[in-house]
N, C-alpha and C positions, 0 to 999 in steps of 0.2 A: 559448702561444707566449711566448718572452722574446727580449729583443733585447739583445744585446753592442756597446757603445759605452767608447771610452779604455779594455778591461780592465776594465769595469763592467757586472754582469749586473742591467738594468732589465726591470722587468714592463713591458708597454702604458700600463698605469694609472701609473704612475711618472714615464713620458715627461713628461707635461704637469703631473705634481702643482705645480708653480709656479705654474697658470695659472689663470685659474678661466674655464672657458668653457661657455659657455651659449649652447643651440642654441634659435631660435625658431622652431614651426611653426604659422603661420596654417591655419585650417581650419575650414570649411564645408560641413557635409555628407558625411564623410569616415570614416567609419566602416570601411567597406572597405578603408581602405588605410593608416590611423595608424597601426594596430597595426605592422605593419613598417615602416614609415618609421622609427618610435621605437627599434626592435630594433634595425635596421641601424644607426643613428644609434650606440646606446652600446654594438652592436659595434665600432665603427667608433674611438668613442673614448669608455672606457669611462669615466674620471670626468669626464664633460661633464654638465651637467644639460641634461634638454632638457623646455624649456617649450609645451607645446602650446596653445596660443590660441584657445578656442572662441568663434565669429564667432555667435550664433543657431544652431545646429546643429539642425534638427528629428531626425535622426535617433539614434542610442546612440554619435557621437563623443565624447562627455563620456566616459562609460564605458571603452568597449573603449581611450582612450588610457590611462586611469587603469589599467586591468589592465594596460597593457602596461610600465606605470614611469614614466608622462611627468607632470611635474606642471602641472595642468591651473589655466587661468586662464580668464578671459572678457573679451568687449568686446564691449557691447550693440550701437554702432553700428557700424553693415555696411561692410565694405571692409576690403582688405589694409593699406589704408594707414593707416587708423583702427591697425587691431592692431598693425603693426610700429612706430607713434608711440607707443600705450601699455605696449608691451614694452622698445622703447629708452628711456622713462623710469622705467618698475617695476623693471628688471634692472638689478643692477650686478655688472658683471664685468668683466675681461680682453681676451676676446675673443668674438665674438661672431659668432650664425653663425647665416644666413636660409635657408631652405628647404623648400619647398613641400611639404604632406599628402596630396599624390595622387601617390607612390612612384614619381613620372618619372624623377627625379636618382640619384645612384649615391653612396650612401653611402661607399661604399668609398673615393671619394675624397675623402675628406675630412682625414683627415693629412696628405698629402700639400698640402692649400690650408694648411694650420697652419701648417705648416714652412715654408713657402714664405712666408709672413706675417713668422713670426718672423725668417726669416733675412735678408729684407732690409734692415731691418725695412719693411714696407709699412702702410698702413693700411686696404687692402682688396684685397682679390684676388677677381673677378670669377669664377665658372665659367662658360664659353663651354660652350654645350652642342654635344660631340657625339652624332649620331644613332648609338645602337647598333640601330636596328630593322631587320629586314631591308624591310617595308612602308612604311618612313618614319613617322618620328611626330609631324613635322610638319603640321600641316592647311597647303596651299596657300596660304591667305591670309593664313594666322600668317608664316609663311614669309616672303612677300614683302613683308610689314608689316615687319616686323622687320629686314628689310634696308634697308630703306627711308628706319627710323626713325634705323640707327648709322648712314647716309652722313650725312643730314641733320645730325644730331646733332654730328658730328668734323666735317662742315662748318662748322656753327655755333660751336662750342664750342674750335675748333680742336687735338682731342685725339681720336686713334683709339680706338675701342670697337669691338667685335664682337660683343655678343650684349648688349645696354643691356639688355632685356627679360628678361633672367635673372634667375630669384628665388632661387640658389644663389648663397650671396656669403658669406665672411670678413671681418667687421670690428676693428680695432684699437679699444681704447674711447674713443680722442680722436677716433675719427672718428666715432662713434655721440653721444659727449655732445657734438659741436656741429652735428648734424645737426637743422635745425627742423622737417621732417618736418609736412608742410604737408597735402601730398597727401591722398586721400579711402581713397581702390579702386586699383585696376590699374595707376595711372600713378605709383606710388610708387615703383616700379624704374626711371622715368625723372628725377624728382626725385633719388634715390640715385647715379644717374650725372654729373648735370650740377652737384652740389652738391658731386663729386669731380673734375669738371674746372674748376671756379669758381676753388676754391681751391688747385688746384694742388697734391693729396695724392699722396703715392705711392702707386702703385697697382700691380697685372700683372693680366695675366689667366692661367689656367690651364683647359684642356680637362677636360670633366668626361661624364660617361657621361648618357644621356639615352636614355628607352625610352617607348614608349608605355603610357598608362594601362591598369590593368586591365581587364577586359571587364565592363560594367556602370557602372564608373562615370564620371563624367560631368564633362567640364568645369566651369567655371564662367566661363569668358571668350567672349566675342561680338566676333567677327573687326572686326564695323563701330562699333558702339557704344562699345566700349573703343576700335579704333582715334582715333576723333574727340575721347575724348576727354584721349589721348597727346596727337595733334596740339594739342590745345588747353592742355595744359600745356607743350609745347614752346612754343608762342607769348606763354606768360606769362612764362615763364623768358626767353626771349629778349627781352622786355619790361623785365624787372627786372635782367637780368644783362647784357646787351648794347645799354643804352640810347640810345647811339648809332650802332649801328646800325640798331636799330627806328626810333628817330624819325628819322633820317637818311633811311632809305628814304620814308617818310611826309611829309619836307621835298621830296625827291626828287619827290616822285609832284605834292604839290600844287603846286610851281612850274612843272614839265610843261606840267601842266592849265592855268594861270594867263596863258602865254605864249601856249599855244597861243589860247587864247578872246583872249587881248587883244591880239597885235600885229595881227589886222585893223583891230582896231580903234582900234588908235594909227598906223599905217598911212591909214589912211582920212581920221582926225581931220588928218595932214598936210596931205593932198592936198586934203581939200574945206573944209577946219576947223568940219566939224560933227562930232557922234558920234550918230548916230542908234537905235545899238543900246545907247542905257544900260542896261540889265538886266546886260547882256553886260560892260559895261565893268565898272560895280558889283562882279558875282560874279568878274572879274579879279581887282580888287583886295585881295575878301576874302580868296581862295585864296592870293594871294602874303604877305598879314597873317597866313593862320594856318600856311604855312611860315616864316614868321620866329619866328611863335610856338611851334610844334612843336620846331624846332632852340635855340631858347632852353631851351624844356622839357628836352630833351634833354640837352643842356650840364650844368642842375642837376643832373638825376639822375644823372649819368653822375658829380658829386664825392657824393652821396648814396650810390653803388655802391660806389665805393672807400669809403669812413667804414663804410660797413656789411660790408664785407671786411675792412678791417682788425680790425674787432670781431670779426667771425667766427673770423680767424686768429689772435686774441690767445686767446679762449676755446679754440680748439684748442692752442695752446701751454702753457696751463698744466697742461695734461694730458701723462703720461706717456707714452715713446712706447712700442709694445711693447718684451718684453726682448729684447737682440739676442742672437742665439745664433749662433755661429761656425759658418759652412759646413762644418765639419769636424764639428760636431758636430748636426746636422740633417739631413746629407747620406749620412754614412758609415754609417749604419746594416745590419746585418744580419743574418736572422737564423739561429739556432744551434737544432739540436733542444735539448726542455724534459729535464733529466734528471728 
């Protein structure tokens, strides 16, 4: 196929030869299903490299990616988040583009998130997955975790998401090299979202194709396990990123408690001028001592957050932004039989 833009006849491969983009696929156990992920991947867009990331594999995923064109890496310690941290520091490129080895996602849209990248220019475009399956290829509780996790999230974070849990994503390289990429396993696509609402990156999302897995093979996520322990990076992140609201709510709660236990007993000390319940009065006191001290803490980290934002945003700035390419010329494309 060739595609016709300004009276200029471009191959596929041509589209992007500016660009150097570089596809990561983490995988574990995956042997079933690399090999077309990989295909689709550099049909989809043919001078992309795409880096396959072997996680410990007991089974021939080293191999069958290798026969399929993918150039094969490793990361001894276990977890997505381990390998998308040692691949956004091993890779340098352009642009940069995550997505999962067990062939749920829709390759096909994949230019279409490029474009959409370059032409805002954005520094990530999100794929929202939707379900192409007639049976759903949601499990139930993924499902309503997932929903759950983007109210919370855009509650918190004050920036709408719809599919935070998506491991289909386009990245710009200023938002990869200042990403700290912390996370371990699973919860590295919530780190990835809230480290683009922190900073206040441009962003979109875009709808992207989603099917259920092949027959035989197998997840590697656990509805409660991984759930708790999203939740629990949600809680750090709100800890280190919203420190006054964390400790706020925590000054909140102990001064509650502090009143509640002590004005009988400053109440009582009026009327009779004894206090017969010291324990009571005591543990008053402490609890209202360590909401003073919570909200003080609070206060530091909260100028600690900003200093460590601004670092983050300078490190983002000295990086390139993508190249902008004119709606007219990312948009208008079409195409023409090959003669």
């Amino acid at each position: 196929m060739t595609i016709w833009k300004m009276g200029k006849i471009l191959s596929d491969n041509d589209r992007y030869e500016a660009h150097r983009i570089a596809a990561i696929v983490p995988c574990y156990n995956e042997e079933q299903t690399v090999a077309k992920v990989v295909r689709d991947l550099k049909a989809a867009v043919p001078s992309m490299e795409v880096y396959v990331y072997d996680n410990n594999s007991s089974d021939e995923t080293v191999r069958v990616a290798r026969e399929a064109g993918a150039i094969v890496r490793s990361e001894t310690r276990k977890g997505k988040g381990n390998v998308i941290r040692r691949a956004f520091a091993d890779i340098d490129a352009d642009i940069y583009v995550t997505i999962d080895g067990d062939d749920t996602y829709e390759a096909a849209d994949l230019p279409r998130m490029i474009d959409t990248l370059l032409a805002g220019p954005y520094d990530h475009v999100l794929g929202v997955r939707e379900d192409s399956s007639e049976t759903g290829s949601y499990r139930p509780g993924h499902e309503m975790g997932n929903r759950m996790f983007n109210r919370l999230v855009s509650f918190l974070f004050h920036s709408q998401v719809s599919d935070m849990l998506s491991g289909y994503r386009v990245f710009s390289r200023r938002f990869v090299k200042s990403f700290p990429a912390i996370s371990k396993e699973f919860e590295i696509e919530t780190e990835l979202t809230v480290h683009m609402m922190a900073l206040r990156l441009p962003q979109v999302e875009e709808k992207v194709g989603f099917r259920d897995r092949p027959a035989g093979s197998e997840s590697k996520l656990n509805t409660y396990s991984d759930g708790l322990k999203i939740l629990n990076v949600i809680f750090q992140l709100v800890r280190n990123e919203r420190p006054n609201l964390f400790h706020g709510v925590v000054t909140i709660l102990a001064c509650a408690l502090s009143l509640i236990l002590g004005l009988p007993v400053v109440f009582e000390f009026f009327e009779t001028g004894l206090v017969p319940r010291l324990p009571t009065a005591i543990l008053s006191a402490a609890l209202m001592g360590m909401a003073v001290l919570v909200s003080s803490v609070g206060v530091l980290l909260s100028g600690v957050r900003r200093a460590r934002r601004e670092a983050a945003r300078l490190a983002y700035l000295r990086l390139d932004p993508p190249a902008h390419v004119p709606a007219e010329d990312t948009m208008l494309y079409r195409n023409v039989p090959s003669s």
